[in-house]
C-alpha positions in Angstrom: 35.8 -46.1 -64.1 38.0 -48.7 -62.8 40.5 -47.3 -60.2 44.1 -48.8 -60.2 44.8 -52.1 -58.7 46.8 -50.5 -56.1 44.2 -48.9 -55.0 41.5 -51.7 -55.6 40.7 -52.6 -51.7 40.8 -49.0 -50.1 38.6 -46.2 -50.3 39.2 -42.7 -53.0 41.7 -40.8 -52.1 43.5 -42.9 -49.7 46.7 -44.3 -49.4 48.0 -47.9 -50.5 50.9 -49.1 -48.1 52.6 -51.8 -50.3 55.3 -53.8 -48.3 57.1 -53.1 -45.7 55.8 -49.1 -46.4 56.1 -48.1 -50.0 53.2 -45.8 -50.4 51.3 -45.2 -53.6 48.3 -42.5 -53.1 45.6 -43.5 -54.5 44.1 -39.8 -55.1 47.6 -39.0 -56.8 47.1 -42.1 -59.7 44.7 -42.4 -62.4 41.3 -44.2 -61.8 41.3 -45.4 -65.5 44.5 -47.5 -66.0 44.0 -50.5 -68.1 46.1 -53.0 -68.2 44.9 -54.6 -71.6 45.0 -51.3 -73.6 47.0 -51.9 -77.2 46.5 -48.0 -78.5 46.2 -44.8 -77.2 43.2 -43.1 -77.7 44.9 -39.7 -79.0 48.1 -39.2 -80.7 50.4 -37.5 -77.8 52.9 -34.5 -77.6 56.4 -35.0 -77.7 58.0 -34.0 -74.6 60.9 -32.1 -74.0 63.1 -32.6 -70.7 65.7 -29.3 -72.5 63.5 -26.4 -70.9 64.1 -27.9 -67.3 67.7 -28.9 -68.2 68.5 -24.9 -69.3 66.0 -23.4 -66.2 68.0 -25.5 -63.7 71.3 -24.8 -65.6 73.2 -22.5 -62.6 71.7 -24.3 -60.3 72.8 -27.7 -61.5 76.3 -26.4 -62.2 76.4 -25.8 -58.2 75.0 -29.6 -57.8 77.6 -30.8 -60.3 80.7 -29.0 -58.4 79.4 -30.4 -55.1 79.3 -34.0 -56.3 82.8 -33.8 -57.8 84.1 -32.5 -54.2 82.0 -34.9 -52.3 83.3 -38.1 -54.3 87.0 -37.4 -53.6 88.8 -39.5 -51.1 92.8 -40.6 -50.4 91.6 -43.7 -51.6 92.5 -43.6 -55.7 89.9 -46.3 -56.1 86.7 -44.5 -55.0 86.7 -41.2 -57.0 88.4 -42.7 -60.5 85.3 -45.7 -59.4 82.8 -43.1 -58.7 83.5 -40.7 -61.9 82.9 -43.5 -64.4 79.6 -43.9 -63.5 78.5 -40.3 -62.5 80.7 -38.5 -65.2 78.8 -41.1 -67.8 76.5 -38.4 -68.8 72.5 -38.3 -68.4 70.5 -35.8 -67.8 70.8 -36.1 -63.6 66.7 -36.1 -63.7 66.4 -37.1 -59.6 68.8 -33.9 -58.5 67.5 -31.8 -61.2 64.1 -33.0 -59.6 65.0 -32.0 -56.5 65.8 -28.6 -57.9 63.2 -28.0 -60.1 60.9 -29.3 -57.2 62.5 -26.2 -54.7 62.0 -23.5 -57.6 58.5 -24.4 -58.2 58.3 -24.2 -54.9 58.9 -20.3 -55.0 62.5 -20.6 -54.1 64.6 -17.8 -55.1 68.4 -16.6 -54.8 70.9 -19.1 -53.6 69.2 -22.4 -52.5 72.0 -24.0 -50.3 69.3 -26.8 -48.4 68.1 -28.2 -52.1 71.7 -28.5 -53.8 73.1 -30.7 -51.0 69.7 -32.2 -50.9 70.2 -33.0 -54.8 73.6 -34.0 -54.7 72.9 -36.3 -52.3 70.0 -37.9 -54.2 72.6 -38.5 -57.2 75.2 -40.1 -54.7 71.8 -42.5 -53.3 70.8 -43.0 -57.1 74.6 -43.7 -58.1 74.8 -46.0 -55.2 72.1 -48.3 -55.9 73.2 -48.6 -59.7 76.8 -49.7 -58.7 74.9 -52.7 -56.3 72.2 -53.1 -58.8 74.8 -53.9 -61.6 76.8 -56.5 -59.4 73.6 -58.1 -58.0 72.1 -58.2 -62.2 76.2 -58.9 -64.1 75.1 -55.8 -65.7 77.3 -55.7 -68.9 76.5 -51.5 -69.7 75.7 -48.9 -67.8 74.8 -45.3 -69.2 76.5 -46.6 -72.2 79.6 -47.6 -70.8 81.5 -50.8 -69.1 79.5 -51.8 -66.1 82.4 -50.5 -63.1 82.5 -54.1 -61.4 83.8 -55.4 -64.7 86.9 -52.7 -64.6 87.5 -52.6 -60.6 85.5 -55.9 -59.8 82.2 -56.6 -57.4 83.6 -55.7 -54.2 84.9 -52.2 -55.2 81.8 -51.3 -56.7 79.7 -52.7 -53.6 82.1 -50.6 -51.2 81.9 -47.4 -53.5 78.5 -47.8 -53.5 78.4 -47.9 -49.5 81.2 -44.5 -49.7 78.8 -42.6 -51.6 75.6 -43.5 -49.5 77.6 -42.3 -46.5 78.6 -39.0 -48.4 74.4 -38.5 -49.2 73.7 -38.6 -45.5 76.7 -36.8 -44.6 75.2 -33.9 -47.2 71.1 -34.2 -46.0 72.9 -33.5 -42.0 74.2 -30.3 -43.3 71.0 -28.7 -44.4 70.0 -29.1 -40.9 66.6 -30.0 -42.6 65.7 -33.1 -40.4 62.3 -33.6 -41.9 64.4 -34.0 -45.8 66.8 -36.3 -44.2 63.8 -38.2 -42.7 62.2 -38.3 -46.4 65.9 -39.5 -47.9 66.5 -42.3 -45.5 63.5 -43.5 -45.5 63.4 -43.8 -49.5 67.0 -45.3 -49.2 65.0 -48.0 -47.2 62.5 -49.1 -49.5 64.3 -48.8 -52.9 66.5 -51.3 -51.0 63.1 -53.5 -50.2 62.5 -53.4 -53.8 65.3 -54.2 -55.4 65.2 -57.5 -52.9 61.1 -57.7 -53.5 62.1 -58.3 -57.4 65.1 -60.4 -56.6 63.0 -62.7 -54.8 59.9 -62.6 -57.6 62.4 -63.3 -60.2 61.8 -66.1 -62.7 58.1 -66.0 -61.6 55.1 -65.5 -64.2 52.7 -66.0 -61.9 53.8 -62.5 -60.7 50.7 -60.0 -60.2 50.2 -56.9 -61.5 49.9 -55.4 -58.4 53.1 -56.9 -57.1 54.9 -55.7 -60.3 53.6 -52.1 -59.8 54.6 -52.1 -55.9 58.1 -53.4 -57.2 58.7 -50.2 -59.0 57.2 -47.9 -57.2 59.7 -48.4 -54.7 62.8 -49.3 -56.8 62.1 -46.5 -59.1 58.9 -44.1 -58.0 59.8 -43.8 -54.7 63.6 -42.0 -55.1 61.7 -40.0 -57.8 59.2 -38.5 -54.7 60.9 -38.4 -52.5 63.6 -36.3 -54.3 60.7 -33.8 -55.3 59.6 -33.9 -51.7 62.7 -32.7 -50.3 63.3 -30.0 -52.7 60.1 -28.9 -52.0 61.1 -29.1 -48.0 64.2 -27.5 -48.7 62.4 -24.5 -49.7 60.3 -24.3 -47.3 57.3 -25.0 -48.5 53.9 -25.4 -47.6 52.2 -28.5 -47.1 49.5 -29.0 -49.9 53.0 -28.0 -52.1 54.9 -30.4 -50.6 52.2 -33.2 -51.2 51.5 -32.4 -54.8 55.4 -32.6 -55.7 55.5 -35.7 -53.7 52.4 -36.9 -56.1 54.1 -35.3 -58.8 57.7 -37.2 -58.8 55.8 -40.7 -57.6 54.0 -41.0 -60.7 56.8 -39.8 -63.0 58.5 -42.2 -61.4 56.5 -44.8 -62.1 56.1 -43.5 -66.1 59.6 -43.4 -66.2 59.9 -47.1 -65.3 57.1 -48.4 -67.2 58.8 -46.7 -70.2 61.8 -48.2 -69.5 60.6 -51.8 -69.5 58.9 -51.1 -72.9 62.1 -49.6 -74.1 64.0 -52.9 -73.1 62.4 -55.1 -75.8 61.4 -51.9 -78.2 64.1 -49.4 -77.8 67.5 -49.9 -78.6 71.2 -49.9 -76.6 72.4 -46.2 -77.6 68.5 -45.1 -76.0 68.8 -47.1 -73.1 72.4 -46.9 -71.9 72.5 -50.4 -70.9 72.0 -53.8 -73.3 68.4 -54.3 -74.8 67.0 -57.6 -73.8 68.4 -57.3 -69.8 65.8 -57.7 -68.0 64.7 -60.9 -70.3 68.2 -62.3 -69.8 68.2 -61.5 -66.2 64.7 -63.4 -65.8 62.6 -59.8 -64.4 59.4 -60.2 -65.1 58.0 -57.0 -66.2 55.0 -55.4 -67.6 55.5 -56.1 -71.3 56.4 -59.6 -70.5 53.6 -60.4 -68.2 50.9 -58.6 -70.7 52.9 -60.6 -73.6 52.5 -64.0 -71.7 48.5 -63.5 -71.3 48.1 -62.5 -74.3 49.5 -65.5 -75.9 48.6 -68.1 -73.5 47.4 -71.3 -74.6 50.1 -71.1 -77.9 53.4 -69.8 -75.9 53.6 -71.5 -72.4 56.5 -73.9 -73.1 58.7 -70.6 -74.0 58.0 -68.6 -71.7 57.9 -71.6 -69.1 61.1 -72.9 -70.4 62.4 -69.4 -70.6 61.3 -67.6 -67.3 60.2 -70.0 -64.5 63.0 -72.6 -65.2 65.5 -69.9 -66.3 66.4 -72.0 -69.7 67.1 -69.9 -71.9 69.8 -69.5 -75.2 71.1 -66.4 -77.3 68.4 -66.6 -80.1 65.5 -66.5 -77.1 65.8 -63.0 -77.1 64.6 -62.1 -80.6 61.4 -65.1 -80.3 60.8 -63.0 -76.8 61.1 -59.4 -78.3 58.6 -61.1 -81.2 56.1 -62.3 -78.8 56.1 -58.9 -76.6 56.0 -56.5 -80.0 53.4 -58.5 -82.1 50.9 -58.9 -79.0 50.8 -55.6 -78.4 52.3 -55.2 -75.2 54.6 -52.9 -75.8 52.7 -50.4 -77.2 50.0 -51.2 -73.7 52.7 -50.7 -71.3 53.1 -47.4 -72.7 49.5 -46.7 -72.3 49.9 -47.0 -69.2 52.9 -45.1 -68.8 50.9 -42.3 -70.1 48.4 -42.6 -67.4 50.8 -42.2 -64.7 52.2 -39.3 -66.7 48.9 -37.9 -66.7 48.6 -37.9 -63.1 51.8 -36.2 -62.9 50.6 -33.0 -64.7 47.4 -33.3 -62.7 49.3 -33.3 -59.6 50.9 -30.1 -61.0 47.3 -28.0 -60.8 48.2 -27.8 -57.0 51.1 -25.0 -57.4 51.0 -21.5 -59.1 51.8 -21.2 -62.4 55.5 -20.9 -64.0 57.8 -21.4 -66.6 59.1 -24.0 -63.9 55.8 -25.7 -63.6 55.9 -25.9 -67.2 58.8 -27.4 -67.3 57.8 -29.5 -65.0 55.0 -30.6 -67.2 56.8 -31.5 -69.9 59.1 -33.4 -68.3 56.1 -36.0 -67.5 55.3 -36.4 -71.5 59.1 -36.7 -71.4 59.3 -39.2 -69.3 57.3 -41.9 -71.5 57.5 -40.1 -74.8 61.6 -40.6 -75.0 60.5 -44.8 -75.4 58.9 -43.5 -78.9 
């Protein structure tokens, strides 16, 4: 079978270090993706994120209260700032990772280490959307008006700063130097590729492997790493600890693959944000690049016009979302969501059986099946 392109140049079961240290394992992702699928072989389950939600319900109700306290200050700005994005709904999937992640673990009675450790994965998460939305002129975000468009850019720049200050200030307090290792070092390379897709933006001649590297550490890497932690948290054991790891990376990456289907086949009220952003914005991402292949020869002066020179008008948009649909590259990204999902349930088969690692599992169908 063909292995992923990540994983192309090293041996089975190794790890990939991408740029400057995002690391995909290879043993963790399927050896079968393909890139050029149109249908799934089989039709697929449904997933269902509400059995985690109402497992991790008292626990999360801790996590909640703590952010609230955390994201007060004497300065009015930064909580009323901080509210609008965190009190925006959503299901809080990275903290209730992290707490899910603990419990699976074997974790039982009060959990003190995982809650701050969740908390302070939705203050790093929070963060990086109030940065991402100035850097991108988000319009929406989670349904509502992007913050830097009520309190302006630098507000929500230094908000974003306050609350990545209150996440480390949570990790020291578990005493758990090994999670704060795994947190600050994900805060490192979601940073790296946020700047990694600034700088390959506006570029079709992109590569797949690039793309996948981007996302794994904007996206995949906060999702592992804030499995990891709960699963440090809770002390436990290693081959635990690496299968949770495994477990949240390629979530992470179904998550986001769904995501970029969903931005040119889903619609606003899904998505929380405006369809079409990441077309507006010039990211070039999996639907686009499978879209431009597929109709090279008959489409190079749109999407050069469009992407590489950055040309582009209000009725581009719908020709683009045309293009994407009808070539079937919607409907292959989310092949190859489902892959990564896959690998997410295998990763599972590591840790005992429970109504949490059944959760767990559905969450992963969730993950890609919520673009449907």
């Amino acid at each position: 079978m063909d292995r992923s392109p990540l994983c192309a140049a090293s041996p089975p079961g190794k790890a990939v270090t991408g740029y400057s240290g995002a690391i995909l394992p290879c043993a963790a992702l399927p050896k079968s993706i393909s890139l050029d699928a149109v249908t799934v072989a089989e039709p697929r389950a449904k997933g269902n994120v509400e059995p985690l939600v109402r497992l991790a319900a008292p626990d999360m109700a801790t996590v909640d209260a703590l952010i609230l306290a955390r994201m007060q200050s004497q300065v009015p700005v930064i909580p009323l700032l901080a509210e609008h994005l965190i009190a925006a709904g959503g299901k809080r999937l990275r903290p209730l990772l992290t707490i899910a992640a603990a419990r699976a673990a074997g974790a039982t009675g009060d959990i003190p280490a995982p809650v701050n450790l969740a908390a302070a994965v939705e203050f790093i998460h929070t963060a990086t959307l109030l940065h991402d939305d100035v850097v991108d002129s988000s319009n929406l975000r989670r349904g509502k008006v992007a913050a830097h468009l009520i309190w302006g850019a630098p507000s929500s720049v230094l908000v974003g700063d306050f609350l990545f200050a209150r996440a480390f200030e949570l990790m020291v307090e578990t005493g758990r130097m090994r999670a704060l290792g795994i947190l600050a070092r994900a805060s490192s390379v979601i940073a790296e590729g946020e700047v990694l897709q600034l700088t390959r933006a506006h570029d079709l001649n992109l590569d797949r492997e690039t793309y996948l590297r981007i996302i794994s550490a904007k996206t995949a890497e906060l999702f592992a790493a804030a499995a990891e932690a709960g699963a440090v948290g809770a002390g436990a054991d290693e081959p635990t600890v690496a299968a949770l790891r495994d477990y949240g990376l390629n979530v992470g990456l179904a998550f986001q693959l769904a995501d970029d289907a969903l931005d040119y086949g889903g619609a606003s009220e899904v998505l929380g944000k405006n369809t079409g952003d990441d077309f507006r914005e010039g990211k070039v991402t999996m639907p686009l690049l499978l879209a431009a292949a597929r109709t090279r020869g008959r489409e190079d002066a749109f999407w050069e016009r469009t992407i590489n020179k950055g040309e582009r008008t209000e009725d581009d948009f719908r020709r683009a979302r045309e293009l994407v649909i009808g070539s079937g590259a919607v409907s292959a990204t989310l092949d190859i969501a489902w892959e990564y999902a896959d690998a997410a349930k295998a990763a599972l088969r590591a840790i005992p059986g429970s109504d949490w690692r059944e959760a767990l599992d559905q969450l992963a169908d969730f993950a890609v099946s919520r673009a449907a």
